[in-house]
C-alpha positions as protocol buffer text, in pm:
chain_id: "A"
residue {
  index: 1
  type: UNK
  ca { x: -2123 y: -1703 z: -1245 }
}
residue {
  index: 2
  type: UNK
  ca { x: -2463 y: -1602 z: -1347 }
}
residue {
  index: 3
  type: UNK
  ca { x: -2443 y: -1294 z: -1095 }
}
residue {
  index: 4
  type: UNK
  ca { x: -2149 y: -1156 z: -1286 }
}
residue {
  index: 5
  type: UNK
  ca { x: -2300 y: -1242 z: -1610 }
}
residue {
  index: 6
  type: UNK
  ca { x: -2597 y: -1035 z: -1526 }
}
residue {
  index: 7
  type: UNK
  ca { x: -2388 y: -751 z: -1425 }
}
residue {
  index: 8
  type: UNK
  ca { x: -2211 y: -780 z: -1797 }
}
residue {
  index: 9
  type: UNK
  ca { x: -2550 y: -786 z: -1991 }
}
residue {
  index: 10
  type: UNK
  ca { x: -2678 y: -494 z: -1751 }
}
residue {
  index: 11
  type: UNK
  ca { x: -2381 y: -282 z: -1845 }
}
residue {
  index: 12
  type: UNK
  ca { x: -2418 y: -361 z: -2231 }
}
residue {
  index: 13
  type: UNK
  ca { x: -2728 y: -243 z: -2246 }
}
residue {
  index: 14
  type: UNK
  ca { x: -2680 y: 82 z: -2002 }
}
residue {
  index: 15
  type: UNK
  ca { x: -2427 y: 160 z: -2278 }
}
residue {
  index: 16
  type: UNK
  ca { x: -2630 y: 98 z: -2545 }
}
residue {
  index: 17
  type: UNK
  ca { x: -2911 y: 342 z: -2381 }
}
residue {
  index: 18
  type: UNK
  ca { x: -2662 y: 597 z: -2336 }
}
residue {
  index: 19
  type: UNK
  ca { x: -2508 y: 607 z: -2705 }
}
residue {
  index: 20
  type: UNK
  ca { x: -2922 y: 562 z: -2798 }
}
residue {
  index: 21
  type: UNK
  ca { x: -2969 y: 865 z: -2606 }
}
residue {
  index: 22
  type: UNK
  ca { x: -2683 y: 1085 z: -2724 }
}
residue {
  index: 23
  type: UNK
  ca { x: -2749 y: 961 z: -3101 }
}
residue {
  index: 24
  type: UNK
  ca { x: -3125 y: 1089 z: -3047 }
}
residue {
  index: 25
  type: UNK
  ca { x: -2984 y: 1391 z: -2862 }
}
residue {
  index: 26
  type: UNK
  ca { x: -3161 y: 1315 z: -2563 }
}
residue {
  index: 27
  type: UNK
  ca { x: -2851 y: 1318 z: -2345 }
}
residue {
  index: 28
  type: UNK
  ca { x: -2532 y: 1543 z: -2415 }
}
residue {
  index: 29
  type: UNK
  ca { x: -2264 y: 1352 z: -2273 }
}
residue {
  index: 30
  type: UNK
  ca { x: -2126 y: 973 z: -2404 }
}
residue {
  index: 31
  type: UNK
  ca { x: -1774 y: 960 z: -2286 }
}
residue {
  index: 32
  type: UNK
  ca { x: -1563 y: 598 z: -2414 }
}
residue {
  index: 33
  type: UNK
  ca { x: -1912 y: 501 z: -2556 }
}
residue {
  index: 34
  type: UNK
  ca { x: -1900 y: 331 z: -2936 }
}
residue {
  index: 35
  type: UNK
  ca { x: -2018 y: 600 z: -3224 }
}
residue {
  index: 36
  type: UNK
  ca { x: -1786 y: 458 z: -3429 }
}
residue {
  index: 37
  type: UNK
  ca { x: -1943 y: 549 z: -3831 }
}
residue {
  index: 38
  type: UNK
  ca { x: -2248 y: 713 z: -3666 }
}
residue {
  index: 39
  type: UNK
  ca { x: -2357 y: 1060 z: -3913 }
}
residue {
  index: 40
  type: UNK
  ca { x: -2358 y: 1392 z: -3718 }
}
residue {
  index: 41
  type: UNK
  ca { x: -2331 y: 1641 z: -3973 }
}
residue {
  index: 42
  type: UNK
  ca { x: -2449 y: 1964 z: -3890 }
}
residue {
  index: 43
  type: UNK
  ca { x: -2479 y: 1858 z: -3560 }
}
residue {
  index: 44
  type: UNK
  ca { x: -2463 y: 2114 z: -3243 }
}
residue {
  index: 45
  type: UNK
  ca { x: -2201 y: 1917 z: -3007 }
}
residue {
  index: 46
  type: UNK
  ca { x: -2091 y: 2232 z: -2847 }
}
residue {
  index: 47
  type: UNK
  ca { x: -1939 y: 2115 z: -2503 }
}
residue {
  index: 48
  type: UNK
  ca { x: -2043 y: 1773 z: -2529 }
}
residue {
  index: 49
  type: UNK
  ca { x: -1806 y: 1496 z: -2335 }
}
residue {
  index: 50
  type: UNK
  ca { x: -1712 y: 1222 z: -2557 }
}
residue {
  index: 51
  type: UNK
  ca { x: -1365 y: 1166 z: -2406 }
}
residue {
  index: 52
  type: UNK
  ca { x: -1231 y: 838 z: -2470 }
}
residue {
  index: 53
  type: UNK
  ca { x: -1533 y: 747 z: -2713 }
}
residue {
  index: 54
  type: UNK
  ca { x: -1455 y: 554 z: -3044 }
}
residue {
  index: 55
  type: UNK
  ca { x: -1546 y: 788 z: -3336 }
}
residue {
  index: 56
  type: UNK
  ca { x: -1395 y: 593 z: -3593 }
}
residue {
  index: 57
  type: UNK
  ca { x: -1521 y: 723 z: -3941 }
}
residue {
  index: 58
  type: UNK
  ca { x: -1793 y: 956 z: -3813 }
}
residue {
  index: 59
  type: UNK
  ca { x: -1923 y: 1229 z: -3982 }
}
residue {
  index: 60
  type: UNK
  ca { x: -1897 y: 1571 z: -3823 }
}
residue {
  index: 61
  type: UNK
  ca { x: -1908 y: 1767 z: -4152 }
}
residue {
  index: 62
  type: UNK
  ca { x: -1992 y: 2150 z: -4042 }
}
residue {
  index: 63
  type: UNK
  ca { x: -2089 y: 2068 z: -3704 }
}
residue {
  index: 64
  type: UNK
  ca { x: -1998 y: 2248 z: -3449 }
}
residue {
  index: 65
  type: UNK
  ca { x: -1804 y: 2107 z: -3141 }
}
residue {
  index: 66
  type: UNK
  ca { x: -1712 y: 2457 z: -2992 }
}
residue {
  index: 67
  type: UNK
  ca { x: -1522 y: 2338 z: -2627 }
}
residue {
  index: 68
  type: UNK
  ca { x: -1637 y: 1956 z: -2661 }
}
residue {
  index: 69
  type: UNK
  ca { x: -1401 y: 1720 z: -2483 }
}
residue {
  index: 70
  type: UNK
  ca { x: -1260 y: 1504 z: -2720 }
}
residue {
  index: 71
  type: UNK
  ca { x: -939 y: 1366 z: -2541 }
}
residue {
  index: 72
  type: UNK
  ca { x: -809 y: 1042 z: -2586 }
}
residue {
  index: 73
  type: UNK
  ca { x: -1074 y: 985 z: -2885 }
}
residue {
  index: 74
  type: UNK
  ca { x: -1017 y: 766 z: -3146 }
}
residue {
  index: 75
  type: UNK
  ca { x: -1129 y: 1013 z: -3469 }
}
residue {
  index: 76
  type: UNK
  ca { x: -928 y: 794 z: -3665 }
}
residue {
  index: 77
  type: UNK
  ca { x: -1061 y: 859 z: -4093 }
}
residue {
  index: 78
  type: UNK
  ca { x: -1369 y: 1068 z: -3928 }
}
residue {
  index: 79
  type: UNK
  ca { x: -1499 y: 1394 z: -4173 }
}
residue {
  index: 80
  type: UNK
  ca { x: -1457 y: 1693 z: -4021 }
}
residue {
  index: 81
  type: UNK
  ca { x: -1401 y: 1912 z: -4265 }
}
residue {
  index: 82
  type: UNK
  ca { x: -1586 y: 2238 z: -4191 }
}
residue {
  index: 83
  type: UNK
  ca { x: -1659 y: 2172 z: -3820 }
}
residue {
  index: 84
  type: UNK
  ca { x: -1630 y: 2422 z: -3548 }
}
residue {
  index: 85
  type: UNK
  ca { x: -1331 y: 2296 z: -3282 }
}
residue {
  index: 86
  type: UNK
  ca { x: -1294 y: 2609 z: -3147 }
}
residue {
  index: 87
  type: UNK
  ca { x: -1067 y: 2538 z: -2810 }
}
residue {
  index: 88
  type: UNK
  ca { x: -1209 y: 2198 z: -2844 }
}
residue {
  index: 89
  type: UNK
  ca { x: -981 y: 1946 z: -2583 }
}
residue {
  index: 90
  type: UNK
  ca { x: -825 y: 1670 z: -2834 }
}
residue {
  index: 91
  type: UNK
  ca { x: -532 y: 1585 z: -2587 }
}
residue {
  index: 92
  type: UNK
  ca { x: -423 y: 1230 z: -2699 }
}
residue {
  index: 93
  type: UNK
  ca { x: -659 y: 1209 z: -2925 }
}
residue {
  index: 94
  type: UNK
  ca { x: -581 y: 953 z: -3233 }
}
residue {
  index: 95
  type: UNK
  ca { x: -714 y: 1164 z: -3595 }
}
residue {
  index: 96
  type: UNK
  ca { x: -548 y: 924 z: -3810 }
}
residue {
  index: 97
  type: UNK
  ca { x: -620 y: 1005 z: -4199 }
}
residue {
  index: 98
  type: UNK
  ca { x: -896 y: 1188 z: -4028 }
}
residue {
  index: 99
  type: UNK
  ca { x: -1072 y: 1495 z: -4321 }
}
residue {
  index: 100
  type: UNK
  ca { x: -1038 y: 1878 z: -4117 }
}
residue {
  index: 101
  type: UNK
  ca { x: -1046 y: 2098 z: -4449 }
}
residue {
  index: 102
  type: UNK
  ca { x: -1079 y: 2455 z: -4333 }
}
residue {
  index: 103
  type: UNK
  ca { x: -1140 y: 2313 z: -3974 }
}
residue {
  index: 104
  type: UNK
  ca { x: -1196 y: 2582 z: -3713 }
}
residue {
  index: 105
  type: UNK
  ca { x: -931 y: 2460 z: -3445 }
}
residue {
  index: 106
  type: UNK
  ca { x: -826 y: 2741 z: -3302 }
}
residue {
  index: 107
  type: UNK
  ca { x: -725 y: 2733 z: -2944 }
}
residue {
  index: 108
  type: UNK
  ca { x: -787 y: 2396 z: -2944 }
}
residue {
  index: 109
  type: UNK
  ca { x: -569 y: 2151 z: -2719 }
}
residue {
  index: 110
  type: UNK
  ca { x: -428 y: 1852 z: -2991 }
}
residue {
  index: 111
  type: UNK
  ca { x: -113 y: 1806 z: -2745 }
}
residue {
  index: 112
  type: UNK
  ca { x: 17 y: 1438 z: -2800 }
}
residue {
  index: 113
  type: UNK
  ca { x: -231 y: 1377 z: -3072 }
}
residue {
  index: 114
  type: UNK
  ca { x: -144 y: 1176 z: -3349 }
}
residue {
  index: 115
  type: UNK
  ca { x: -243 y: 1351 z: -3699 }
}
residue {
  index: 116
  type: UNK
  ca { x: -37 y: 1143 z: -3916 }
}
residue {
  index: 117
  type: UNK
  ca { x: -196 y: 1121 z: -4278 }
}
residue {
  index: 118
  type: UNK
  ca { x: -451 y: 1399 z: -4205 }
}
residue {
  index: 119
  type: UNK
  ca { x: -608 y: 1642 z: -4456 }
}
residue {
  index: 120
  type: UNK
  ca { x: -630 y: 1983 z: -4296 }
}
residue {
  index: 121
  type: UNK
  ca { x: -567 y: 2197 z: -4611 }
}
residue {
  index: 122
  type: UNK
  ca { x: -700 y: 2544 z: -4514 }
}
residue {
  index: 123
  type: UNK
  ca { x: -780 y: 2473 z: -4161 }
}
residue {
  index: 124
  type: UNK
  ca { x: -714 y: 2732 z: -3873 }
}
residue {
  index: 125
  type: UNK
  ca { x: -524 y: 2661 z: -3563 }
}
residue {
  index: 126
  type: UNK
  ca { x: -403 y: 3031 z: -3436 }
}
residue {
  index: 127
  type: UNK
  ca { x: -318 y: 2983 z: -3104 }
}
residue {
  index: 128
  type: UNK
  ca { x: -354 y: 2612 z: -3054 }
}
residue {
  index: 129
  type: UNK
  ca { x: -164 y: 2343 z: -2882 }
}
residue {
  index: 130
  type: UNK
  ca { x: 27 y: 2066 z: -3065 }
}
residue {
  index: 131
  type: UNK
  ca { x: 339 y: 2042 z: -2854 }
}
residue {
  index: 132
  type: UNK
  ca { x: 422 y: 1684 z: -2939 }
}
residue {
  index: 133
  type: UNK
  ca { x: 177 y: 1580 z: -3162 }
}
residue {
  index: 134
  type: UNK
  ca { x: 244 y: 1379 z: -3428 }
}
residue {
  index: 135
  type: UNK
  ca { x: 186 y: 1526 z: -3800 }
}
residue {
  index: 136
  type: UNK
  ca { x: 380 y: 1289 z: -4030 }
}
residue {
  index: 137
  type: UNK
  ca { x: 287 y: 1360 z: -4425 }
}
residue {
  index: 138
  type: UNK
  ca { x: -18 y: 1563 z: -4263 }
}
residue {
  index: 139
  type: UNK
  ca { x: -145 y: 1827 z: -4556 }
}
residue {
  index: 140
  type: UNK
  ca { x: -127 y: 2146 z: -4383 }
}
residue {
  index: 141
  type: UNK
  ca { x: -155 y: 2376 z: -4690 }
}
residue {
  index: 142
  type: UNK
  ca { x: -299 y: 2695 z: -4650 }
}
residue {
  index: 143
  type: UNK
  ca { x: -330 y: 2644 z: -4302 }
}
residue {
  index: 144
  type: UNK
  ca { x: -316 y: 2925 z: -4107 }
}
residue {
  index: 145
  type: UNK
  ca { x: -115 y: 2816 z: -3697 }
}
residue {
  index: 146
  type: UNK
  ca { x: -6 y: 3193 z: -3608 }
}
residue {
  index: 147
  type: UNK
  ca { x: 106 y: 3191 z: -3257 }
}
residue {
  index: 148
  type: UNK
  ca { x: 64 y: 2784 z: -3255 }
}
residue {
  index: 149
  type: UNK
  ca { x: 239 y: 2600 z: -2994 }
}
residue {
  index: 150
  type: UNK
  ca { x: 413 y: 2328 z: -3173 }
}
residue {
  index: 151
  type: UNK
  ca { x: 689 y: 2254 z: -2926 }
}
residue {
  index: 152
  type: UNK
  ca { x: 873 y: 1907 z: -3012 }
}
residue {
  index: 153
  type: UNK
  ca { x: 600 y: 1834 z: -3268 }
}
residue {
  index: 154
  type: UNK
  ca { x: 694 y: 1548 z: -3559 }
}
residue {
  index: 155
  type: UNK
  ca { x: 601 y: 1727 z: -3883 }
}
residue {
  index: 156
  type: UNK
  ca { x: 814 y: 1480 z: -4099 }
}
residue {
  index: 157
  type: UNK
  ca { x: 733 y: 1494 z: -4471 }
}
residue {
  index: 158
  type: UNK
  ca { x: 420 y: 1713 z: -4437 }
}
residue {
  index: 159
  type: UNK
  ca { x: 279 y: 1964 z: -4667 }
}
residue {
  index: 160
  type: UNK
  ca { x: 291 y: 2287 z: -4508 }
}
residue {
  index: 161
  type: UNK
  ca { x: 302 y: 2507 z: -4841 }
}
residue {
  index: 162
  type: UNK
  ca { x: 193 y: 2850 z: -4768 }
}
residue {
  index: 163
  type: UNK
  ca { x: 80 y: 2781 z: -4440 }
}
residue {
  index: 164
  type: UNK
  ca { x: 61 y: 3049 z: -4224 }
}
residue {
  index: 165
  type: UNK
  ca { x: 304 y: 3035 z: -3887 }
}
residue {
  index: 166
  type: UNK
  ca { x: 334 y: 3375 z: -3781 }
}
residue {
  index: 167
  type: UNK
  ca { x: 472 y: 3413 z: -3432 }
}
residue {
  index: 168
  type: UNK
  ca { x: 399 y: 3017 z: -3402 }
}
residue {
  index: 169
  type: UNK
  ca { x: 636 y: 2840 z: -3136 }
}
residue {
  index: 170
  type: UNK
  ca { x: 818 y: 2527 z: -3312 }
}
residue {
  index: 171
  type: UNK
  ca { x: 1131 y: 2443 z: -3082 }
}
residue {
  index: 172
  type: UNK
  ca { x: 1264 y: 2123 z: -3120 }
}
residue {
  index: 173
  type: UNK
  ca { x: 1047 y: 2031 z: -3416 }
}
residue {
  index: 174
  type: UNK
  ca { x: 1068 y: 1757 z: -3704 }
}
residue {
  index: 175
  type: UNK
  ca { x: 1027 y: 1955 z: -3973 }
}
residue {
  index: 176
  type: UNK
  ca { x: 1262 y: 1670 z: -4163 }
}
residue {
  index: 177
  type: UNK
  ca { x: 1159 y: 1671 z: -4581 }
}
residue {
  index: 178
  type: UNK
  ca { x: 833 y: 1882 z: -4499 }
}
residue {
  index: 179
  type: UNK
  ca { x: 689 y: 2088 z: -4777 }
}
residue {
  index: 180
  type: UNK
  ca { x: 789 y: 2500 z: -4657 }
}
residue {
  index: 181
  type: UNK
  ca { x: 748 y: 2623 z: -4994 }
}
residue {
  index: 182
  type: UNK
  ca { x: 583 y: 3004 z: -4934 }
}
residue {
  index: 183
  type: UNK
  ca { x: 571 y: 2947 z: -4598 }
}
residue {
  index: 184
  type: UNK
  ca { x: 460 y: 3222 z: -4391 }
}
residue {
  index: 185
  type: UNK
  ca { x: 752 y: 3190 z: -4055 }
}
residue {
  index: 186
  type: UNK
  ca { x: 765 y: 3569 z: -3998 }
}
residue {
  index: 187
  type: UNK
  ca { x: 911 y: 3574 z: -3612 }
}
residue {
  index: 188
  type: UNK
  ca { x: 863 y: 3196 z: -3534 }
}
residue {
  index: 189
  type: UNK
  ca { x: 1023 y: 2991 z: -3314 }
}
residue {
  index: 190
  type: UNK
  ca { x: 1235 y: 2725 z: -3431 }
}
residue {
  index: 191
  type: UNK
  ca { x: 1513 y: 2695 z: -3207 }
}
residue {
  index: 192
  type: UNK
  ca { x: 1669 y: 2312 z: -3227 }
}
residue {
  index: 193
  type: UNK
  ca { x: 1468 y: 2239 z: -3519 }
}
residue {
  index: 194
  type: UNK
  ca { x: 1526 y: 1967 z: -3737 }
}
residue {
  index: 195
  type: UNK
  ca { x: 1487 y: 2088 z: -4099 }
}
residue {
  index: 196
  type: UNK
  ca { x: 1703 y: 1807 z: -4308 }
}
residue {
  index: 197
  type: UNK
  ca { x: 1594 y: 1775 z: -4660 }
}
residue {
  index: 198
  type: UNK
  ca { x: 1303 y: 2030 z: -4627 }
}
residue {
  index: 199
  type: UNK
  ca { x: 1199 y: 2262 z: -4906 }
}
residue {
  index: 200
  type: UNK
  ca { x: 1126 y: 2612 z: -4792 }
}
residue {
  index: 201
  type: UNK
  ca { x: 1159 y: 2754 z: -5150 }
}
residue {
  index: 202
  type: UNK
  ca { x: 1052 y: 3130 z: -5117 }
}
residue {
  index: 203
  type: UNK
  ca { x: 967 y: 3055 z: -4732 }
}
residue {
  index: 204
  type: UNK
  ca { x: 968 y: 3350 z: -4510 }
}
residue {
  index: 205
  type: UNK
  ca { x: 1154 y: 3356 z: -4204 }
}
residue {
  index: 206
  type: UNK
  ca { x: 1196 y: 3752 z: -4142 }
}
residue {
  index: 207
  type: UNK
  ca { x: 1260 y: 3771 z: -3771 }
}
residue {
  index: 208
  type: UNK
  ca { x: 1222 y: 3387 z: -3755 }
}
residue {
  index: 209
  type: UNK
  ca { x: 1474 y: 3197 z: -3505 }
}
residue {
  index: 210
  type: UNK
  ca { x: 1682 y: 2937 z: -3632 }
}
residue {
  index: 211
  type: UNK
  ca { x: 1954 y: 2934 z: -3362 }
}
residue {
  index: 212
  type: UNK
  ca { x: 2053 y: 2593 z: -3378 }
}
residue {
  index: 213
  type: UNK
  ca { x: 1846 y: 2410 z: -3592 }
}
residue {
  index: 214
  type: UNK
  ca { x: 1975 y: 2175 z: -3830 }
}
residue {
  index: 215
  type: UNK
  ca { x: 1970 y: 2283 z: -4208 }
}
residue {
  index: 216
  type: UNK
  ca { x: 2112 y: 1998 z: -4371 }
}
residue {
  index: 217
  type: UNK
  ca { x: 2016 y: 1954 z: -4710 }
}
residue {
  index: 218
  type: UNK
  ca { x: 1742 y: 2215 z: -4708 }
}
residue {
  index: 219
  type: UNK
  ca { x: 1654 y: 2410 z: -4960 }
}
residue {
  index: 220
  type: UNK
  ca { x: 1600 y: 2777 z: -4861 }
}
residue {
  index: 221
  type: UNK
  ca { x: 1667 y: 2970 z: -5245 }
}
residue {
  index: 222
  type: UNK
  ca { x: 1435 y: 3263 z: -5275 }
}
residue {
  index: 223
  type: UNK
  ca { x: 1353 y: 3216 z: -4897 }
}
residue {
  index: 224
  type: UNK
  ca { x: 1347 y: 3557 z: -4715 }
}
residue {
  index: 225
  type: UNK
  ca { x: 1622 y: 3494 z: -4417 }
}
residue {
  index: 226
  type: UNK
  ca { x: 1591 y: 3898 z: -4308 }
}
residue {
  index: 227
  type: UNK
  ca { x: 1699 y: 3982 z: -3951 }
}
residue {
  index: 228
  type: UNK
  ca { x: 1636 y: 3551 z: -3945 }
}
residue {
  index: 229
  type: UNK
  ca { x: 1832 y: 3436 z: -3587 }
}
residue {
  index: 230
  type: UNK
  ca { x: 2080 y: 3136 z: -3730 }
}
residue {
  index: 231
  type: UNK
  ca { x: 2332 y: 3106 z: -3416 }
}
residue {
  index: 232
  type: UNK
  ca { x: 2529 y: 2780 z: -3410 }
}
residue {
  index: 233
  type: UNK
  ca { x: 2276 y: 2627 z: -3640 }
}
residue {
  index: 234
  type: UNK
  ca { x: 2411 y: 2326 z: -3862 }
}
residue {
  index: 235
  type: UNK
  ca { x: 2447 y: 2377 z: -4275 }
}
residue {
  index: 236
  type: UNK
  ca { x: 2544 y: 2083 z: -4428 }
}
residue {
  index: 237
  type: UNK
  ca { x: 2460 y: 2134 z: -4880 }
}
residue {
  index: 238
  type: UNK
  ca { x: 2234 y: 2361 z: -4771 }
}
residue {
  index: 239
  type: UNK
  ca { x: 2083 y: 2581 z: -5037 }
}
residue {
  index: 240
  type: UNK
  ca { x: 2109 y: 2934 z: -4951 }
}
residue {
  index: 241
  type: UNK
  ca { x: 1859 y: 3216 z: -5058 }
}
residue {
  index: 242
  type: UNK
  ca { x: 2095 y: 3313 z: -5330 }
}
residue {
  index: 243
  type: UNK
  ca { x: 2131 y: 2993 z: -5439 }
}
residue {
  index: 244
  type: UNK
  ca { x: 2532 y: 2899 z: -5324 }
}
residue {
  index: 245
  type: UNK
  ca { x: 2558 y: 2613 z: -5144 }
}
residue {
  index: 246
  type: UNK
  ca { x: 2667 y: 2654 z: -4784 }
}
residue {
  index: 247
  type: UNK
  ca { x: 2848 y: 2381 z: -4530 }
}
residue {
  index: 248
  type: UNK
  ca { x: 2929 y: 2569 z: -4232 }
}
């Protein structure tokens, strides 16, 4: 009993060396250790392993975490608004009401990571990875995701208004009561989308395909539908660009 308790107390403190260490910046790596709250702003993390680690509330404001290993974090209400994630690896990771105004993401992995309730107005995520993330009533405005990957992603009831999709992949999306209005979709991928009861007033979808994604109840007046790909996709009161209402 009092070998096994030993081994306990001796792990304890190894961890508490290690997140000493990292906090100091004596070591670069802390994977699953506890920085929950601790400040890094302006911090240089590029690279740094902290897979699995508990970053609840931590403050990353402007640092830079070019290629750290984030996966599986908890980031959950942590300020990163301004921080360098450039192809950062946030697999699984949880960013709960987590702060990522004009965020560099780009090429970062976020596949499977849970967003919900995030701020990310302005942030950029060309050519990053969200295939099944979760981004329920995430603010997305001004965000810029050309050539995104956001296969099977839940974007229910976010606010994606003038966000920037170009080229972006978004097959079998929830895009149900999101916020399109002045959406940039020019040539994006939406193929078995759901867009029920979104608002893509003055959206543009030039080149965009819609082939069977579900429009019911969306509003699409003003929305630029040029050369827009809408085989066997569902209308149901949907609000056409010219304002009729269509039930195909």
């Amino acid at each position: 009993m009092w070998l096994a308790l030993a081994f306990v107390l001796a792990g304890a403190a190894a961890q508490a060396d290690e997140r000493a260490d990292f906090v100091a910046g004596v070591r670069r790596d802390c994977p699953r250790c506890d920085l929950a709250g601790t400040n890094f702003k302006r911090r240089d993390l590029s690279g740094v392993d902290l897979s699995g680690a508990n970053l609840k509330g931590a403050n990353f404001h402007d640092a830079r975490l070019v290629g750290a290993r984030l996966a599986g974090a908890d980031l959950s209400g942590v300020n990163l608004n301004k921080a360098n994630l450039t192809r950062a690896e946030l697999a699984g990771a949880s960013l709960r009401e987590a702060m990522l105004y004009a965020a560099n993401l780009d090429g970062a992995n976020l596949a499977g990571a849970d967003l919900s309730d995030a701020l990310m107005g302005m942030a950029r995520l060309t050519r990053a990875d969200l295939s099944k993330a979760v981004l329920r009533n995430v603010d997305l405005r001004k965000a810029r995701l050309a050539e995104s990957t956001l296969t099977g992603a839940d974007l229910s009831a976010a606010a994606l208004d003038f966000a920037f999709f170009r080229g972006a992949r978004l097959d079998g999306a929830s895009l149900r009561e999101a916020r399109l209005i002045g959406a940039e979709l020019i040539d994006a991928k939406l193929v078995g989308a759901d867009l029920t009861d979104a608002n893509a007033l003055g959206a543009q979808f030039r080149g965009a395909d819609l082939s069977r994604a579900v429009l019911a109840g969306t509003n699409l007046r003003r929305a630029n539908m040029y050369e827009t790909k809408l085989e066997d996709a569902v209308f149901r009161n949907t609000a056409m660009p010219d304002g009729t209402i269509s039930n195909q």
